[in-house]
Structure formats: C-alpha cells, structure tokens
C-alpha positions as CSV (number, residue, x, y, z in Angstrom):
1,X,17.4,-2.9,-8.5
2,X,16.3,-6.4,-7.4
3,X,16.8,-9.1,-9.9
4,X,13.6,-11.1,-11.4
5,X,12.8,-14.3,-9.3
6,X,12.5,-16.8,-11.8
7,X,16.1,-15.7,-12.8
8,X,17.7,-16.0,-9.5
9,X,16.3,-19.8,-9.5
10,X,17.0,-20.3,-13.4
11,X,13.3,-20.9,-14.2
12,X,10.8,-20.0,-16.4
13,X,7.1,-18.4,-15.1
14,X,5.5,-22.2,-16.0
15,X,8.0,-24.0,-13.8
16,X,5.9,-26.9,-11.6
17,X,6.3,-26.5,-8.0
18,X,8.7,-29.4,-7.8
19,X,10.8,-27.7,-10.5
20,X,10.8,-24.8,-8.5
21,X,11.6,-26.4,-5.0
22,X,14.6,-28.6,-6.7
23,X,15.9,-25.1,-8.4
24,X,16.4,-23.8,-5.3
25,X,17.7,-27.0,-3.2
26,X,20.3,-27.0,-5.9
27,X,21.1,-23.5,-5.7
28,X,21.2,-23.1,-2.0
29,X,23.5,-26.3,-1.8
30,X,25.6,-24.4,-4.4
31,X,25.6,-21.1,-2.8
32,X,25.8,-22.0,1.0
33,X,27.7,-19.5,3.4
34,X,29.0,-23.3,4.6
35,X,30.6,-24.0,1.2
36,X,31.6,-20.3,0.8
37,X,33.4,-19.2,4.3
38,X,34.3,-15.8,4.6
39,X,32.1,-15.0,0.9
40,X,30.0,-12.3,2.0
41,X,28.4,-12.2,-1.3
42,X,27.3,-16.1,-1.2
43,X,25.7,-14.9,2.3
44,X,23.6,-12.1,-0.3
45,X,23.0,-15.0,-3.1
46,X,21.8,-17.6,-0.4
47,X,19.2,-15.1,1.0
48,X,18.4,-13.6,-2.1
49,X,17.7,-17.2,-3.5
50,X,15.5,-17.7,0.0
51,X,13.9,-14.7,-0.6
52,X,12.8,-15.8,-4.1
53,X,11.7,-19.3,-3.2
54,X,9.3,-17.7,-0.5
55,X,7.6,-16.3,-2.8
56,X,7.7,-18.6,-5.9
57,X,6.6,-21.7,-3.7
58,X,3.0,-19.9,-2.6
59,X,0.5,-19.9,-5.2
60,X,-0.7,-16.6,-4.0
61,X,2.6,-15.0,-3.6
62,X,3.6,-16.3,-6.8
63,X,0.4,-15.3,-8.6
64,X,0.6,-12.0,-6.9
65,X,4.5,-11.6,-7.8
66,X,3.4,-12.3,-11.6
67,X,1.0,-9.6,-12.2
68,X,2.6,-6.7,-9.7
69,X,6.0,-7.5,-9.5
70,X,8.5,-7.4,-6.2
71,X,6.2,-4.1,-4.9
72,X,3.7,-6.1,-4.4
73,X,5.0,-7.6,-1.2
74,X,7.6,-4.6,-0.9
75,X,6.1,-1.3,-0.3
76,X,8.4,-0.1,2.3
77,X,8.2,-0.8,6.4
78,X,9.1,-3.8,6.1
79,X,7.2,-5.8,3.7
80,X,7.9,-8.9,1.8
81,X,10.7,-11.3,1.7
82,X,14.0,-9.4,1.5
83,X,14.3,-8.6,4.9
84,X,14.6,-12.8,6.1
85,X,17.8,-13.1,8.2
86,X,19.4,-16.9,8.3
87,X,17.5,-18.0,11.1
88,X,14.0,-17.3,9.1
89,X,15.8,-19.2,6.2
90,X,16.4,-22.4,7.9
91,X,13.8,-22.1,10.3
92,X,10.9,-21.9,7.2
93,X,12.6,-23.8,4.3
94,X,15.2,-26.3,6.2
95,X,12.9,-29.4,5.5
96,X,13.8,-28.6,1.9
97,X,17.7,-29.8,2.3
98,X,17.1,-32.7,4.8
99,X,20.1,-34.4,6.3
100,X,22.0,-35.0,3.4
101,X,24.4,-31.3,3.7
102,X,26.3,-32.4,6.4
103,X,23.9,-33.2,9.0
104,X,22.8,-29.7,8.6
105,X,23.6,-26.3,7.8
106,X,25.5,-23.9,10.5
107,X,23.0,-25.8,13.3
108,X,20.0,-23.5,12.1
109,X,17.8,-26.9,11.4
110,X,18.7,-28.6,8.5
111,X,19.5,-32.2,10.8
112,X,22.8,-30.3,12.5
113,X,23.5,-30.4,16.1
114,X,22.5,-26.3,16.7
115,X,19.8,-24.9,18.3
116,X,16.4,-25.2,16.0
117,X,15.0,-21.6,15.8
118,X,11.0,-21.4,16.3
119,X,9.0,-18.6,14.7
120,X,5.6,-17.4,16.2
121,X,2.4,-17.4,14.4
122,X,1.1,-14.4,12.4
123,X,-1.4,-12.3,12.5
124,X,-3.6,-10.7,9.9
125,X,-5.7,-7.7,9.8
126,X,-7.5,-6.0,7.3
127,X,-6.9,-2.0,6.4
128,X,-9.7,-0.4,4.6
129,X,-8.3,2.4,2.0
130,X,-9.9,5.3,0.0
131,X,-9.5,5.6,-3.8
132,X,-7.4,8.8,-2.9
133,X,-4.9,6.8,0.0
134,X,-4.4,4.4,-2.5
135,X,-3.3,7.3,-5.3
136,X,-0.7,8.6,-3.2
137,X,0.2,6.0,-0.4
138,X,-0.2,6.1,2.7
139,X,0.9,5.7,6.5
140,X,-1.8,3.9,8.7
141,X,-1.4,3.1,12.4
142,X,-3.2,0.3,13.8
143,X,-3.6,-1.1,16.8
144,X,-3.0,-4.8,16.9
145,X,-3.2,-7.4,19.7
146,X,-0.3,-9.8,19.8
147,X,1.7,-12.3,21.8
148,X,4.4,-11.5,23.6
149,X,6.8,-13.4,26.2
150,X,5.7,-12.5,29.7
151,X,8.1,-10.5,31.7
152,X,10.0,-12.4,34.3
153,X,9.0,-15.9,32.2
154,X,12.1,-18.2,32.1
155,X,13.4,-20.9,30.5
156,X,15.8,-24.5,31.1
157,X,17.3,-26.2,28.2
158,X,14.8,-29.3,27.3
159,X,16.0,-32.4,28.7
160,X,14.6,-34.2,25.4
161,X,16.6,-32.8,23.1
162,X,19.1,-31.3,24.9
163,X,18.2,-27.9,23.5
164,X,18.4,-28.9,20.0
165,X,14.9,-28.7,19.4
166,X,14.7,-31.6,17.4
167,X,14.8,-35.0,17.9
168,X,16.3,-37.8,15.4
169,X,15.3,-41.2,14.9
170,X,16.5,-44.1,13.1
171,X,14.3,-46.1,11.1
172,X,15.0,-49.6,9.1
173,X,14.5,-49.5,5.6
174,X,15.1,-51.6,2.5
175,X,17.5,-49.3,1.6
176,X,19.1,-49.5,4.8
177,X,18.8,-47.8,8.2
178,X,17.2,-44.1,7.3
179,X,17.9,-41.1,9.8
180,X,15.4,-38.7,10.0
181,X,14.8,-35.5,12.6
182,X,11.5,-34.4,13.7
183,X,10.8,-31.4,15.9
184,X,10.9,-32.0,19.9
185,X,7.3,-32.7,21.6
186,X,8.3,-31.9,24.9
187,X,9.5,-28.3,24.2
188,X,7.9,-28.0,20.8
189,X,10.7,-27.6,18.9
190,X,12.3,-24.6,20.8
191,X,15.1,-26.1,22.1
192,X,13.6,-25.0,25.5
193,X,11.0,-25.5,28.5
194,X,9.6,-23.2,30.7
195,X,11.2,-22.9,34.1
196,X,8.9,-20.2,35.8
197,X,6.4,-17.6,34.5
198,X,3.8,-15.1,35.9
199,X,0.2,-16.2,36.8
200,X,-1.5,-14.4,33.7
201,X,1.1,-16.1,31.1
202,X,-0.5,-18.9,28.7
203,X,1.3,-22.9,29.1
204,X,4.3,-21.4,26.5
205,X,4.8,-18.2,28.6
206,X,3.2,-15.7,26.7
207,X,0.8,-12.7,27.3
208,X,-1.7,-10.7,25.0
209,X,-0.5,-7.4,24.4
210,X,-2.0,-4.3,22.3
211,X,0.7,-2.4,20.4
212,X,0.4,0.2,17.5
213,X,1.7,-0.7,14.5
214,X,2.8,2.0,11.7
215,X,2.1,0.3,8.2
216,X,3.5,2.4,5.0
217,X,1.4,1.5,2.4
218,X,2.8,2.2,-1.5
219,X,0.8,4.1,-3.6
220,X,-1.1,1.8,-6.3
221,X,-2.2,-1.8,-4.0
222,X,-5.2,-3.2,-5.4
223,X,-8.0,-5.0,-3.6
224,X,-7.3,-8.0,-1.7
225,X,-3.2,-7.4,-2.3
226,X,-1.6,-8.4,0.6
227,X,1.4,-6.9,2.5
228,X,3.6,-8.2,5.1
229,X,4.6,-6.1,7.9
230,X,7.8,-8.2,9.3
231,X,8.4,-9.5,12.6
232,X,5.1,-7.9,14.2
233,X,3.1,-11.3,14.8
234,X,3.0,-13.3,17.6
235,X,6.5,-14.0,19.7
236,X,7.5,-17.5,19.4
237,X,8.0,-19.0,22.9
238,X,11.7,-19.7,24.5
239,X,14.8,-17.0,24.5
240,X,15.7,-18.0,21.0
241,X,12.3,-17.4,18.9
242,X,11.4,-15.2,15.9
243,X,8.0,-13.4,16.1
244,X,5.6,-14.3,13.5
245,X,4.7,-11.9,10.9
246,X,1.7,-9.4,10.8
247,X,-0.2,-9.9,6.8
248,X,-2.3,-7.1,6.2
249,X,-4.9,-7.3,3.5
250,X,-6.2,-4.2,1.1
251,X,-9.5,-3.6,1.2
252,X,-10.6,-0.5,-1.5
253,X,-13.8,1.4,-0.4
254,X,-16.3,2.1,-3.1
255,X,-15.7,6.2,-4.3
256,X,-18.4,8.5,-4.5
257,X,-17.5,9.7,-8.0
258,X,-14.7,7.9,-9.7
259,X,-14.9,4.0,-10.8
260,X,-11.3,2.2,-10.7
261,X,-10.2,0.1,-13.6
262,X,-6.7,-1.4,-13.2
263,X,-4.7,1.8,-13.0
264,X,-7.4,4.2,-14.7
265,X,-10.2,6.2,-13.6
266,X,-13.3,6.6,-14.6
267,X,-15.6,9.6,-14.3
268,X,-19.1,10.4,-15.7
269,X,-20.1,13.6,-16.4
270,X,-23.3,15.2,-17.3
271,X,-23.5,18.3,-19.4
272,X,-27.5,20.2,-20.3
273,X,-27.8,20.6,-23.9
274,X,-27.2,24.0,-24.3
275,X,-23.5,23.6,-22.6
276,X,-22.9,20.9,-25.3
277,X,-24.0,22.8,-28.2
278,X,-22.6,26.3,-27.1
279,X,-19.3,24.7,-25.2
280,X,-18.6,25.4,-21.5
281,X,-16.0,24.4,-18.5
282,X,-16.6,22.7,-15.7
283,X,-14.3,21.2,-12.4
284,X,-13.9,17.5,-11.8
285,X,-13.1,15.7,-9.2
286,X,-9.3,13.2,-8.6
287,X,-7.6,11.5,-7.0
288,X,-5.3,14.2,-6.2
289,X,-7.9,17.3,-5.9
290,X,-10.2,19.3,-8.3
291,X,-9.0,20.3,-12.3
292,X,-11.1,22.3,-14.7
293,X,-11.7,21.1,-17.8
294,X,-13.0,22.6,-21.2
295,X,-16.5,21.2,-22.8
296,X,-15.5,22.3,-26.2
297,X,-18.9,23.2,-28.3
298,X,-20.9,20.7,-30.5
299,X,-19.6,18.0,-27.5
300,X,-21.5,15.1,-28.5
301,X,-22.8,12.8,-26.0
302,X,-20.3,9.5,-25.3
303,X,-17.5,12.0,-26.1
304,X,-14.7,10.2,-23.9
305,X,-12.2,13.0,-22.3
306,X,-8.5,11.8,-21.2
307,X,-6.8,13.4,-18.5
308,X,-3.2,11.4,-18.8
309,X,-1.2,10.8,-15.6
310,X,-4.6,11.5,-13.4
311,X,-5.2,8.0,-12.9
312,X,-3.5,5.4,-9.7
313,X,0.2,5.1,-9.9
314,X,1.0,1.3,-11.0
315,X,2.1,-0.4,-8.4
316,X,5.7,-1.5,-10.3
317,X,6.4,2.8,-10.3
318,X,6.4,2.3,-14.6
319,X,4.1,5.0,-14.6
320,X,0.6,6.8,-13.5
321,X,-3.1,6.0,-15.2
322,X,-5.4,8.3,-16.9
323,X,-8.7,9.7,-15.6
324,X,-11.1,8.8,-18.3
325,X,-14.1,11.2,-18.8
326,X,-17.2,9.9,-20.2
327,X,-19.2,13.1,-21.3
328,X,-23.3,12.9,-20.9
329,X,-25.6,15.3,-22.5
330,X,-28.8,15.5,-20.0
331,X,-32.1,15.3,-21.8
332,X,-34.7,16.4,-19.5
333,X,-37.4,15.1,-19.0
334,X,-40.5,17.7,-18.3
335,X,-40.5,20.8,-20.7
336,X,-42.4,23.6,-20.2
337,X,-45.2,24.7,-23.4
338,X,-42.2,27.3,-24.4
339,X,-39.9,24.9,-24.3
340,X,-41.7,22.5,-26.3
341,X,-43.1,24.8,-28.8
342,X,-39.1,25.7,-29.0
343,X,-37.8,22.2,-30.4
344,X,-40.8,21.2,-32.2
345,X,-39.3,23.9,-34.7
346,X,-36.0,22.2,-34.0
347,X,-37.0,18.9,-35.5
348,X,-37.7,19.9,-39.6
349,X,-34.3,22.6,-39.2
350,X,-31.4,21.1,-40.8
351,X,-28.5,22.2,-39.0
352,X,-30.1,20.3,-35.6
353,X,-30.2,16.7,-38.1
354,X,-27.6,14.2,-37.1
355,X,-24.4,14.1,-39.2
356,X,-21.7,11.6,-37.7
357,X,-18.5,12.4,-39.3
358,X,-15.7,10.0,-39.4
359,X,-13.7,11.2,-36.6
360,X,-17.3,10.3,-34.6
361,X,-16.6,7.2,-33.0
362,X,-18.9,4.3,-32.9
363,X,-19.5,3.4,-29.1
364,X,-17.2,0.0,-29.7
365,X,-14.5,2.1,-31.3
366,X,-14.8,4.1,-28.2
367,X,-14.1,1.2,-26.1
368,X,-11.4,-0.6,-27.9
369,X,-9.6,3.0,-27.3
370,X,-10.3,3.1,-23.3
371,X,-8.3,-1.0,-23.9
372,X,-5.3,-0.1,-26.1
C-alpha cells in the first residue's frame, strides 16, 4: 500500500509551498542513491519522495490528492507519479538542489558534468464518460496526434556545451564569485544539435504522428479529475529525450434518469395514487442495470427509498454509494365527472384526512438523512 504524502515529506496538509519544497530538498539530500551506493532501498525512498513532491508542489495536484487520495492520479495504465524513473527526477525537480550536492547529482542536471536529460511537452485531451463508464471503469482508445523524432533524423554533440546541455556561468557577487548553470541556447538544453533530418521534419527533427492510445480509466473519477497517461506526449528532440506526458481530463455527460451527488445517486420516481395507497413494484434504472423494487402501500409522497451499494464506487476503493429513491405520488390533473364525483366523497371521509405519525419525516429531516 502506498504511504500518505505529507508523511513521506514529514509535513502536515497546511504546509506552505516553501515548507514543502525545503521538506523535500532536505530529504532527497538525505536519501540520495549518491550518498547511499549500492542501497537499493534509498533508490525507492528518493523516487518515492520525487513522486510525493510532484504532486504536493501543484496546487491542483495537491488539491486533487487531498480530497481523492493517490487514485486520483493512479488508476492504472500508467497514471500519476509513481512510475518517474531518475532521469524524470532530475530532469523536472533538479533546479530544486542547485550546485551545492557536489556539482550535481549522478550528471542527471543538478550542476554535474552529465548529460542534461530533456522531456517533450504534453498533451491533453479530454474523454467524455457516461454515468455508467464511470460506475464500473472503463477502457477508452483514442486517437491522439503527437510528436515524434523523424526517422533517419540525426544528431552531433553541441559544440556549446559539449553535450552537457547546460552551460555555467560565473557571476561576481558581494558574497563572492557565484556559479550558476543555465540550460544551453544553442541545442536547447539537449546536450545535442541536429546533424541531418528528412524534409517534412520540424527545426528540432520531429514529425506529427497519429497513434491510438488505450486509457484505463478507474471506476469512480469525477468531473474535471484529471489523469496522466505517462510517456505518451510529445518526444523531446535529440537521442537522449523523455516524451512528454498525455493529461486527460474527465468530462461526465448529463444521465437521462439518475442525478450524481458525490458517490450517490439519485432517482425520482413517480407513483399514481392508487399504487401508493394500495402498494405496487416497479423496475428502476442503475448504474449497473435494472432492479425491482417494492412500493409498499400507504407510500407517502417524499418517501425517500435507499438502495445501498447501488451508487459510484469512491474513487479511494473504501466503498460503493447508494442509489437514493425519491418517491412521487402523481396528482393528475384533468378528472373525468366520475372521477370527481369519486373524491368529492373522499374529502369529509376520515380515513383519507392527513395523520403524519412520528416516523413521518419532515422534508428537512429527510434531507439531513440523504447528508449523514
């Protein structure tokens, strides 16, 4: 089971974003494969501590991570952090630790002498789900249009930064002389410049492409959730890139029926007054397929019916929501002379008076249930 962010970086949930990026300077600096040789299990630490400051650092990744948890960024096929190798580590958060490790960590970017690794760009789409893909998951396959490195495209090491990707420059201080590194203009920080490429390549060697893209979706995403498909955004250019990353957002289409509230359901249904008063069944429509249920007689109307576990499945796996019912007795409205003549003898007999009892709930009681 994946341990809680804010405890892998020793916080609490209202740690300041500077709180949160010294956390995990200090515990990467603690951690670090090059202080730990050999210590596969500082290698797991560091990237689970890389994996945790991705996520904390963005206010809507963090914001997202509070309410839904780690499946809301990890829903299978590849989303969300855990799945960052050491080259997406230093290549996104090596500004973090500067030049004061060494000169760097391992070359990765961090100040060091080693090639700088450049990520491509990412994409984002948007995937349009039903109320019932959303109950039970889903797999969609989309087509998406990215960048890839042109076929027969290739490269020299850069002259500027002697494949480095970075250049360093010395600057005088009051503090003294200050060394600082900066990525490489000339090859854009890959390390690398083009030597030759095809006619229909782009200035960085790179060609549009269409691919189809399988996205496994969890059961329970909300609207406007997004999800991170790894490694299927654009390709960086040189030999040594790592492709951007493709960001898909949720977008829940309206049901016919059924009215979503967090992880319940809501369905209204209308009953004629003689089904109320002499009781009748009728079928429903979920999430998951039709159910019958049982209009027990004397039903009044705003009579609320709970189906448990027919509801979304929360998007942590804790459990499933209920379908709520809302019952509605129909009054029409044209009767016929017999039909009138009918209840106008129905208003001075008794047993047709209204009688709440206790166990009738008021309509606010009724709502303060559907909340607790």
């Amino acid at each position: 089971m994946k341990r809680d962010y804010y405890e892998i970086l020793g916080l609490d949930k209202n740690a300041s974003p500077e709180q949160i990026k010294k956390a995990y300077r200090k515990k990467a600096i603690e951690i670090h494969p090059d202080k730990n040789p050999d210590n596969k299990e500082a290698e797991t630490k560091f990237k689970e501590a890389a994996e945790a400051y991705e996520v904390l650092s963005n206010a809507d990744k963090k914001a997202r991570y509070d309410q839904f948890g780690h499946q809301a960024f990890e829903g299978g096929g590849g989303f969300g952090g855990g799945h960052m190798n050491m080259d997406d580590i230093f290549s996104q958060f090596g500004d973090i630790f500067g030049g004061g490790f060494g000169g760097g960590f391992s070359g990765f970017g961090g100040g060091g002498g080693g090639q700088r690794r450049v990520k491509g760009s990412n994409l984002r789409i948007r995937v349009k789900l039903t109320l019932e893909e959303i109950a039970n998951g889903v797999e969609k396959k989309v087509k998406v249009r990215r960048k890839v490195q042109a076929p027969g495209t290739t490269y020299n090491t850069c002259s500027t930064c002697q494949g480095s990707g970075q250049v360093t420059r010395i600057t005088n201080t009051i503090l003294g002389r200050m060394q600082t590194a900066a990525p490489c203009n000339a090859c854009g920080g890959s390390g690398q410049t083009i030597d030759k490429k095809p006619n229909d390549a782009d200035a960085q060697g790179l060609i549009v492409k269409e691919e189809t893209v399988s996205i496994k979706i969890p059961a329970g995403v909300v609207d406007g959730m997004q999800l991170k498909v790894t490694g299927k955004g654009n390709e960086a250019p040189g030999a040594n890139g790592i492709s951007g990353d493709l960001l898909v957002a949720i977008e829940e289409e309206e049901h016919s029926s059924l009215q979503r509230e967090g992880d319940n359901l809501h369905f209204d249904l209308y009953v004629s007054i003689p089904d109320a008063v002499l009781g009748t069944s009728q079928e429903i429509e979920t999430v998951t397929g039709k159910v019958r249920i049982k209009i027990e007689a004397g039903t009044q109307s705003g009579k609320i019916l709970r189906l448990r576990g027919k509801g979304i499945p929360n998007i942590n796996g804790y459990a499933k929501g209920d379908l709520l019912v809302h019952v509605n007795v129909w009054t029409p409205k044209t009767l016929s002379k017999q039909q009138k003549e009918f209840f106008e003898t129905m208003r001075t007999d008794d047993h047709f008076s209204p009688k709440p009892e206790s166990s009738d709930k008021s309509f606010f009681e009724k709502v303060k249930d559907m909340f607790s």
